[in-house]
C-alpha positions as CSV (number, residue, x, y, z in Angstrom):
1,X,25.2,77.7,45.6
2,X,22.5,77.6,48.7
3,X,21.8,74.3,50.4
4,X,18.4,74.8,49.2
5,X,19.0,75.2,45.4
6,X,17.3,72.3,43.7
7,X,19.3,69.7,41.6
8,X,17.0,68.6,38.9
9,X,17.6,64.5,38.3
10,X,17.3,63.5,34.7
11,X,16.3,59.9,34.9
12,X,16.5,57.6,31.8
13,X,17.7,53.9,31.9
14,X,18.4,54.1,35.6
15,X,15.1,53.8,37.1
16,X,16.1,52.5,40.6
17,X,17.5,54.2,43.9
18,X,20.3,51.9,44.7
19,X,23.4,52.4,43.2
20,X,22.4,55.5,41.4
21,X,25.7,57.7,41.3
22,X,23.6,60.7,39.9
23,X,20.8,60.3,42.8
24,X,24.1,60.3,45.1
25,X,25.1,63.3,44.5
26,X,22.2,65.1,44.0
27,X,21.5,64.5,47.8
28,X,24.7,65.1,48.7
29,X,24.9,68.2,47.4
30,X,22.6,69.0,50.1
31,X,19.7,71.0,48.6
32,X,16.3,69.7,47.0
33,X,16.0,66.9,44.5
34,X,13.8,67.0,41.4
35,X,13.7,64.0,39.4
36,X,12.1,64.1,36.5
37,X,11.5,62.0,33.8
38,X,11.4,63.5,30.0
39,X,9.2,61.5,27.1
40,X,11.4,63.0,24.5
41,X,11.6,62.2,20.5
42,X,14.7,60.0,21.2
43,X,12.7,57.7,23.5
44,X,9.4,57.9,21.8
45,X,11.1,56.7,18.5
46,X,13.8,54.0,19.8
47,X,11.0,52.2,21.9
48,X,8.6,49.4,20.4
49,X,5.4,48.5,21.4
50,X,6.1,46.1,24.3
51,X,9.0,48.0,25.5
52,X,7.1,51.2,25.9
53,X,4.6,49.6,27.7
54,X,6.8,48.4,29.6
55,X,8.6,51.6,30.4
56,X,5.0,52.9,31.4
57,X,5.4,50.0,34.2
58,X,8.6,50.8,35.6
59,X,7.9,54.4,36.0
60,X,4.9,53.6,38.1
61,X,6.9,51.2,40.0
62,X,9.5,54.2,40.1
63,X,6.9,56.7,41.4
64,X,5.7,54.8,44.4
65,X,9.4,53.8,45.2
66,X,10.5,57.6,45.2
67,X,7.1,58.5,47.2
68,X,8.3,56.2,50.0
69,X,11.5,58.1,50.0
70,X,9.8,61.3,50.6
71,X,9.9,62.4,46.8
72,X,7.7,62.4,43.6
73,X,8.6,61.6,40.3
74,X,8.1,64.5,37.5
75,X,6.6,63.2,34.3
76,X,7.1,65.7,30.7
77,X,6.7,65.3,27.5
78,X,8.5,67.0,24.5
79,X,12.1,68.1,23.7
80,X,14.5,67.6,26.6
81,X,16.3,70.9,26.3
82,X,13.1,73.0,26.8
83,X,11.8,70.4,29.4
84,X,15.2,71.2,30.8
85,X,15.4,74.7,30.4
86,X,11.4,75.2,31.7
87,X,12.2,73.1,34.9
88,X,15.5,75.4,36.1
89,X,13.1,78.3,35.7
90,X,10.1,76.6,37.4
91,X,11.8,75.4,40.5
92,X,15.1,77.7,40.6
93,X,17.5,74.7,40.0
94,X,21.0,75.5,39.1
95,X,22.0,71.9,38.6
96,X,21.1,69.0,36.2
97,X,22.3,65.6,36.9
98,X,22.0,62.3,34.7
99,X,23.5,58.8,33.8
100,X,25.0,58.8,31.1
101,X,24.1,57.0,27.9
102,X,26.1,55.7,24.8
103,X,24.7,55.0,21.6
104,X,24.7,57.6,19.0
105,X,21.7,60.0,19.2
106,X,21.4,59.8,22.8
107,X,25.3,61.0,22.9
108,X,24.4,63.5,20.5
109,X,21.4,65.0,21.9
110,X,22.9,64.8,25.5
111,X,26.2,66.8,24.4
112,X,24.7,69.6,22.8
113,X,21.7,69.6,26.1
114,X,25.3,70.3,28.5
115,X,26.7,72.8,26.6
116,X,23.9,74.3,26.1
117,X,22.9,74.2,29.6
118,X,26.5,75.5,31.1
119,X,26.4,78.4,28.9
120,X,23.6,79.2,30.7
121,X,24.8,78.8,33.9
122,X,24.1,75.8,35.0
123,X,26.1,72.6,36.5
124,X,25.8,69.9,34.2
125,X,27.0,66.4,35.5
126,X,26.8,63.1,33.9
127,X,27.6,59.9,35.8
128,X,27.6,56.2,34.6
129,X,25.3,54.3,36.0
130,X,24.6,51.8,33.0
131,X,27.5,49.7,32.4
132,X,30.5,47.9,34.7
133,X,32.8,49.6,31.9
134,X,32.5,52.7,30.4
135,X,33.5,52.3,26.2
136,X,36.6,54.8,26.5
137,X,38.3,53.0,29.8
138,X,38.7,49.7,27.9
139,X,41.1,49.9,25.4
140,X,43.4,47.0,23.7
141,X,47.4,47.4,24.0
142,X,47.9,49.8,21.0
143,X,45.0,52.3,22.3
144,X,42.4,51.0,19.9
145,X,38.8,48.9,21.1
146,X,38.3,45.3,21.1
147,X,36.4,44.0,18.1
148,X,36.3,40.1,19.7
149,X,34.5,39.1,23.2
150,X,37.3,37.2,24.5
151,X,40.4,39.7,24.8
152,X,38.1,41.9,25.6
153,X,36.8,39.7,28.5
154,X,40.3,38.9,30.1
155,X,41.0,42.7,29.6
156,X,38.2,43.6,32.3
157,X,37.7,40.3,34.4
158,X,40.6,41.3,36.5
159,X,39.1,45.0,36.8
160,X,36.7,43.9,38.9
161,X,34.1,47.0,39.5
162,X,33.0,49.3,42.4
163,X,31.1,48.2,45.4
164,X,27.4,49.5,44.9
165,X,26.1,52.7,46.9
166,X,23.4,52.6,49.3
167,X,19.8,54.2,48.6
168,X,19.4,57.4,50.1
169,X,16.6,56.9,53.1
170,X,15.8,60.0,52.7
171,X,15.2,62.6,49.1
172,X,14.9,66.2,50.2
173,X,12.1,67.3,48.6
174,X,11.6,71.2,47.0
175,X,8.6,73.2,49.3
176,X,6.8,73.3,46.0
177,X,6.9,70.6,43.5
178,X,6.7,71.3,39.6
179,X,3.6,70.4,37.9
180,X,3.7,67.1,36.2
181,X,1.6,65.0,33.0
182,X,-0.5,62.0,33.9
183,X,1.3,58.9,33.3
184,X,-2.0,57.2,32.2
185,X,-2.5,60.2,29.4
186,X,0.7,59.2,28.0
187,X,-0.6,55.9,27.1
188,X,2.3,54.4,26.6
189,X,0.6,50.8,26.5
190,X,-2.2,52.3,23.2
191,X,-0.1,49.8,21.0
192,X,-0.2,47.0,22.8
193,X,-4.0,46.7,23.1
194,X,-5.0,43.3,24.6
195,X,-1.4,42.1,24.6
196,X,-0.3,44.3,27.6
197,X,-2.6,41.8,29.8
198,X,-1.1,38.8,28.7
199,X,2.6,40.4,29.1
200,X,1.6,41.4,32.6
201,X,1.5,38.2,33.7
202,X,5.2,37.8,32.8
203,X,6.6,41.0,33.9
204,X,8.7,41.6,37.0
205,X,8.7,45.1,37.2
206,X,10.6,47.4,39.4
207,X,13.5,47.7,41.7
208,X,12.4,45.5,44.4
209,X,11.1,42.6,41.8
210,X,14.6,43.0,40.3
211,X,16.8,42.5,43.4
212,X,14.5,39.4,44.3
213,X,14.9,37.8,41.0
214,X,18.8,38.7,41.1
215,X,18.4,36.8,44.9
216,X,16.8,34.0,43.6
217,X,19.2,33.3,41.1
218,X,22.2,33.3,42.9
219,X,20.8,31.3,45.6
220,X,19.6,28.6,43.1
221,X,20.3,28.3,40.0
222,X,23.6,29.8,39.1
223,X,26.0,27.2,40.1
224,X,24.3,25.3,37.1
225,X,24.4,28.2,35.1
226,X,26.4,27.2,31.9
227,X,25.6,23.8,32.3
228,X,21.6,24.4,31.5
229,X,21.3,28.0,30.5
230,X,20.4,26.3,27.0
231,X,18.0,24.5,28.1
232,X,15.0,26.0,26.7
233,X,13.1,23.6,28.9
234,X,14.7,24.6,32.0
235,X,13.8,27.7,33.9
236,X,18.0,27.8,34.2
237,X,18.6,31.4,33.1
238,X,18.6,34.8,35.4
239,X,16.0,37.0,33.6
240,X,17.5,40.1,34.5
241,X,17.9,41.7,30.7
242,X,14.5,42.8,31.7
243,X,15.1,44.6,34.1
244,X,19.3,45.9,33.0
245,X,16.8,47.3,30.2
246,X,15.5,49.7,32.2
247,X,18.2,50.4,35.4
248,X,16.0,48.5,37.8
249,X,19.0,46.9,38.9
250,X,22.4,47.7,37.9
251,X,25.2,45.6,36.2
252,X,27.3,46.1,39.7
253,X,24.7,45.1,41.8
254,X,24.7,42.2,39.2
255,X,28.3,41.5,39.1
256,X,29.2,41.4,42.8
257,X,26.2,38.9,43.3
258,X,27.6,36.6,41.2
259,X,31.1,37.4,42.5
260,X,30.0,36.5,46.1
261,X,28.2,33.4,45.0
262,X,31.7,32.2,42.8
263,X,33.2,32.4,46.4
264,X,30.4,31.2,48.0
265,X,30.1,27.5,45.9
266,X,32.8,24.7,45.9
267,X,33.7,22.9,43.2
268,X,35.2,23.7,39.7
269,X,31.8,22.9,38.2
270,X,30.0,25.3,39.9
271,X,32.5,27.7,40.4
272,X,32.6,28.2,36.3
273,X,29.0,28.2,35.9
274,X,29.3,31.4,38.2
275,X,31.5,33.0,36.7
276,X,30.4,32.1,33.3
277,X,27.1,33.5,34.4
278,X,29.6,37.1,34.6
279,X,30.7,36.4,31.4
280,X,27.5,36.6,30.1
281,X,26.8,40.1,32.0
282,X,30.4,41.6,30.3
283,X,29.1,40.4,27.2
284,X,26.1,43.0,27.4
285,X,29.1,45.2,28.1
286,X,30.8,44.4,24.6
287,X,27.8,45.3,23.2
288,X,27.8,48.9,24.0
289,X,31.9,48.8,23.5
290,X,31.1,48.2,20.2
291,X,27.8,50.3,19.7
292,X,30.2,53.1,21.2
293,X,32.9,53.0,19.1
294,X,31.6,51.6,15.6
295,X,28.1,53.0,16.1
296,X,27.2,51.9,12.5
297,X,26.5,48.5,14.1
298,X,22.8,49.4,14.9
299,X,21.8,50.0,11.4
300,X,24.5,49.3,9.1
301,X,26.5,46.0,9.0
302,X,29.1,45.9,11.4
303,X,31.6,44.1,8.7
304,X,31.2,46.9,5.6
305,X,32.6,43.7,3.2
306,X,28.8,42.8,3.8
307,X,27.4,45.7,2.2
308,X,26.6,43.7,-1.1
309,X,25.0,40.7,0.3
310,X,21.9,39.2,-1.1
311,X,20.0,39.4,1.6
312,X,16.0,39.5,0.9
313,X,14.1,42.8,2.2
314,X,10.7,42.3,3.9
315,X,8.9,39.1,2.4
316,X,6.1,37.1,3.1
317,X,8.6,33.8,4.3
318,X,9.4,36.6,7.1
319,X,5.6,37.4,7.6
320,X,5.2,33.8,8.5
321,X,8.1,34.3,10.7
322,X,6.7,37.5,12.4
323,X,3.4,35.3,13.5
324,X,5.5,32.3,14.8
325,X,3.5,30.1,11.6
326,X,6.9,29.4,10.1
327,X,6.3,25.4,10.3
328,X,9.3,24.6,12.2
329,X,8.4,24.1,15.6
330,X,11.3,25.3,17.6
331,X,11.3,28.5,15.8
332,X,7.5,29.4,15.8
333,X,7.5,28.5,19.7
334,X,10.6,31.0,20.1
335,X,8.5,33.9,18.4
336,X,5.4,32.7,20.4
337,X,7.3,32.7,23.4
338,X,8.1,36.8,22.5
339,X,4.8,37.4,22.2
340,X,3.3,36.1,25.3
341,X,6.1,37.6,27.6
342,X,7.8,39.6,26.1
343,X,11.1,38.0,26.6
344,X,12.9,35.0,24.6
345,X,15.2,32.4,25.9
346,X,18.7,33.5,24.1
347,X,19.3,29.7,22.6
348,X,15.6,30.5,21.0
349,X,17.1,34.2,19.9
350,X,19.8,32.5,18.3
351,X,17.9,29.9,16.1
352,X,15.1,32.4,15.0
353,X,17.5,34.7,13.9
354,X,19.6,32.1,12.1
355,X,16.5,30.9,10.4
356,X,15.1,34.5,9.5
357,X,18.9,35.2,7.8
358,X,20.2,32.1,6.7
359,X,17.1,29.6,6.0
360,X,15.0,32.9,4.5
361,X,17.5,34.5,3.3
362,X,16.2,38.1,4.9
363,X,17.6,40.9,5.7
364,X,19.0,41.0,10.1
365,X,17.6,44.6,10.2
366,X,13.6,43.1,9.6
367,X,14.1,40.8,12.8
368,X,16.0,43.4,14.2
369,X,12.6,45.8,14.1
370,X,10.7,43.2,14.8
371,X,12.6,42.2,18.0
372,X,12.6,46.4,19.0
373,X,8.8,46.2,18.5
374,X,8.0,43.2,20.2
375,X,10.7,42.6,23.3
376,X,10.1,43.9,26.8
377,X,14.1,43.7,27.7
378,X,14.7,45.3,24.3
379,X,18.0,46.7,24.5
380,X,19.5,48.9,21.8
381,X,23.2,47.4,22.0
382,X,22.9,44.2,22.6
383,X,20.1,43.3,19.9
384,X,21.9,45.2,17.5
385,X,25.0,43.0,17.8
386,X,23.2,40.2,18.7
387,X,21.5,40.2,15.2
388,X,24.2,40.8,13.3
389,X,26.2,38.5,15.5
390,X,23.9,35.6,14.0
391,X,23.5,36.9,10.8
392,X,27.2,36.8,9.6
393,X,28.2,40.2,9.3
394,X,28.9,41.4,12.8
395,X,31.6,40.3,15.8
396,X,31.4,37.0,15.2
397,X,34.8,34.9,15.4
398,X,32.3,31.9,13.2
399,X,31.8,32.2,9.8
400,X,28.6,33.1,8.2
401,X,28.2,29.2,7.4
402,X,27.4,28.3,10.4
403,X,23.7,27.4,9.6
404,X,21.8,26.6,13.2
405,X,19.6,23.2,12.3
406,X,16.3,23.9,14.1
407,X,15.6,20.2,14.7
408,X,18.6,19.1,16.0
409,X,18.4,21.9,18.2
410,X,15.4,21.0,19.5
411,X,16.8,17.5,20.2
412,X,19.3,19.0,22.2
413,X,18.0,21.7,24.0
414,X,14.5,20.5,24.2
415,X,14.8,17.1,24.8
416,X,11.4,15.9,25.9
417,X,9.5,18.8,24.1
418,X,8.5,20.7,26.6
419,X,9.3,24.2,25.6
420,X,7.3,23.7,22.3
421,X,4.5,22.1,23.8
422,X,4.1,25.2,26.1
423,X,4.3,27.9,23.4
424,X,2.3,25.9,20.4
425,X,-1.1,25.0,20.5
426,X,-2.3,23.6,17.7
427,X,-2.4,19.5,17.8
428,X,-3.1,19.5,21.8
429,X,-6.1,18.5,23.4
430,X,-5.5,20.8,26.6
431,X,-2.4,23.2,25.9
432,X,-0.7,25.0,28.1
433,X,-1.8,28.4,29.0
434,X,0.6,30.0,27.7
435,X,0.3,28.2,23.8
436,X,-3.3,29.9,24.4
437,X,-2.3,32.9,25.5
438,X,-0.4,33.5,22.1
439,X,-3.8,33.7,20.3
440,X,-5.2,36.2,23.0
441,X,-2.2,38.1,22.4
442,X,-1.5,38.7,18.5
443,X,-3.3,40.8,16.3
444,X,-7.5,40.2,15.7
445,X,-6.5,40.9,12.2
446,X,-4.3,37.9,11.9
447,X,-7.2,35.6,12.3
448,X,-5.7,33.0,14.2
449,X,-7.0,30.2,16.5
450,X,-5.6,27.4,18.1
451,X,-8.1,25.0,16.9
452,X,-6.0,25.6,13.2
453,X,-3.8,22.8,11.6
454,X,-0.6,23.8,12.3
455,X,1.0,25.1,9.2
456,X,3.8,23.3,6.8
457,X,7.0,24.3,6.7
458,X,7.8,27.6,4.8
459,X,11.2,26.0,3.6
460,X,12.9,22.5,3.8
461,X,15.8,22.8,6.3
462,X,18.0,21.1,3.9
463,X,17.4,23.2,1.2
464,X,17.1,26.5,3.3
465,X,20.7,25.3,4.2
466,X,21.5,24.7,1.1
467,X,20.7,28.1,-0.4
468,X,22.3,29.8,2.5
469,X,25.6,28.1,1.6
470,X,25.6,29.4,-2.1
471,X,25.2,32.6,-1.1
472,X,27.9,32.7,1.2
473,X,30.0,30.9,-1.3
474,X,29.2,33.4,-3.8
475,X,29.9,36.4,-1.9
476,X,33.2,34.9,-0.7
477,X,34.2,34.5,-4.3
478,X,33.1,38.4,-4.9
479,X,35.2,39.4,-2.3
């Protein structure tokens, strides 16, 4: 192969420099680099609303990163095999590089893309550059995969992972450069409408924003970590699923951050809130374990002895839901919280989930839509588990009775109020910007206002529990 063949550089989730084993080699090899990203039917169908506008974001941010490394960023639309196949015979590339990606139809697609490829000649090399642990390298002592966090958390913890590679300064760039779409024409943000300026606000986009959140963390906030991170008052928690969602950062980068910092503080206390902190980051990991081997888990339920629950499909209780007008405050300032910026604090996740399944009685896979459509770190492994962890029927080493209490919540995690105060807005003479922002942000065709009365509740908590518990009662005796 000449020095001067092209490599073309499929970019998906990884959109970063640092620590990109696929952008490594490429360069390495020693001839032009093409990346290119494809808008193919896999992405344009997994992706919500906020999360494609969102992708629209980091791409720009992408574009002016790979521009200051003396590259461009390809933009194409359509099926990734032809993209593929037009781009070798455009520029003259004999090699396709990517990360590698693991849940079902992107396994699927990408399989049949490399053998197709190398039947026609060309080196086809996938890399990970998504996870600490790749699904097939973690396996329990009789060669099958972990089904519980915690073995599988003492498994890897020792494992350690790779140091992270360096940016290249320089991308050698091809004398001619492929044509590419307009990022604007592929108006990735049309859904949104006015929401995308209100989740603007929010958004720290890119792979400079990322390492300067990761920064800020470590330097103050992780040695409290577990101690506060369910504080939904507190700004206690990293915020870097936003960016994981899109390879702005990656989980090594992550993980030896944290590392350094564990060795950094003294103290038992806030040496375990750093490394629970990494616990947290393998437990994204134990979400694509599972979504690799039982890949039912993103549609069906994980535990098959739940197949004949009574679950309710979409009803109006989970309308109410949807527009954060559910009555019970902690709940409708979780889903407000969504909609402002895109992002929900996990103790919130956790108790509008649990009220969605248990005190309405609805089926995980309508929150689990509505989460895709409306979250800007929407990740297809970890809300897939994490929905069905709360539900009942997934990983979960609880029982399904476990019934979270809103209000008691709120009394523990939200001591003084705050976090409600700042996502509801009905009631207060001057709320917070952000309460307001949620009316600026949802549907005109809701007809909402914050001058409303706030509503009553949907469902008494002690009867929601109640029914719950019969349920689960009733099913256990089916079983």
């Amino acid at each position: 192969m000449s020095s001067r063949t092209p490599t073309i550089l499929w970019l998906r989730r990884d959109l970063r420099l640092s620590d990109h084993p696929a952008l490594t080699a490429a360069v390495e090899a020693g001839g032009p680099v093409v990346p290119v990203f494809i808008l193919d039917p896999v992405i344009e169908e997994q992706h919500g609303a906020a999360s494609k506008w969102r992708l629209g974001e980091s791409l720009r941010a992408l574009s002016g990163s790979l521009e200051k490394a003396g590259s461009r960023l390809t933009l194409r639309r359509g099926d990734a095999l032809e993209v593929l196949r037009k781009l070798v015979e455009e520029t003259g590339a004999k090699a396709v590089h990517w990360s590698r990606l693991y849940d079902r139809r992107a396994t699927e697609r990408d399989t049949d893309i490399k053998a197709a490829l190398k039947e026609e000649g060309i080196d086809v090399r996938s890399f990970n550059a998504s996870l600490l642990f790749e699904p097939w390298t973690v396996e329990t002592q009789d060669g099958g995969h972990y089904k519980v966090y915690s073995p599988f958390w003492r498994a890897v913890a020792p494992r350690g992972a790779d140091e992270p590679i360096s940016a290249p300064g320089k991308i050698p760039a091809p004398d001619t450069w492929p044509a590419s779409d307009d990022l604007g024409e592929w108006k990735l943000g049309a859904a949104m409408d006015r929401g995308a300026e209100v989740l603007a606000r929010h958004a720290c986009v890119g792979e400079d924003a990322a390492r300067g959140r990761l920064g800020a963390f470590v330097a103050d906030r992780i040695e409290t970590y577990k101690d506060d991170r369910n504080r939904t008052d507190l700004d206690a928690c990293s915020r870097l699923s936003e960016n994981l969602t899109y390879g702005e950062v990656s989980p090594r980068t992550v993980w030896h951050a944290g590392r350094a910092a564990q060795e950094r503080l003294t103290g038992k206390g806030a040496t375990r809130n750093a490394e629970h902190f990494l616990k947290e980051l393998v437990w994204r990991e134990f979400a694509y374990h599972l979504l690799y081997h039982t890949p039912r888990i993103e549609t069906e339920n994980w535990r098959e002895e739940w197949d004949g629950f009574d679950w309710r499909d979409d009803n109006e209780d989970a309308e109410r839901w949807r527009r954060g007008m559910t009555g019970i405050e902690m709940v409708d300032a979780a889903m407000r919280e969504m909609y402002v910026t895109g992002t929900m604090h996990n103790r919130a996740r956790m108790l509008a989930a649990s009220f969605l399944t248990k005190h309405l009685m609805t089926h995980w896979r309508v929150g689990q839509e509505w989460f895709r459509d409306c979250l800007t770190d929407w990740d297809i492994a970890s809300n897939a588990m994490g929905w069905q962890w709360v539900a009942g029927s997934g990983p979960d080493a609880a029982p399904y009775f476990r019934v979270f209490n809103p209000d008691t919540q709120a009394e523990k995690f939200d001591p003084e109020g705050a976090y409600r105060r700042r996502f509801i807005a009905e009631g207060q003479s001057r709320p917070h910007r952000d309460a307001r922002a949620y009316f600026d942000a949802v549907p005109r065709s809701w007809g909402l206002s914050p001058k409303q009365d706030y509503p009553s509740p949907v469902i008494g908590l002690a009867e929601g529990r109640a029914r719950a518990l019969e349920a689960y009662e009733k099913r256990r005796k089916a079983a």
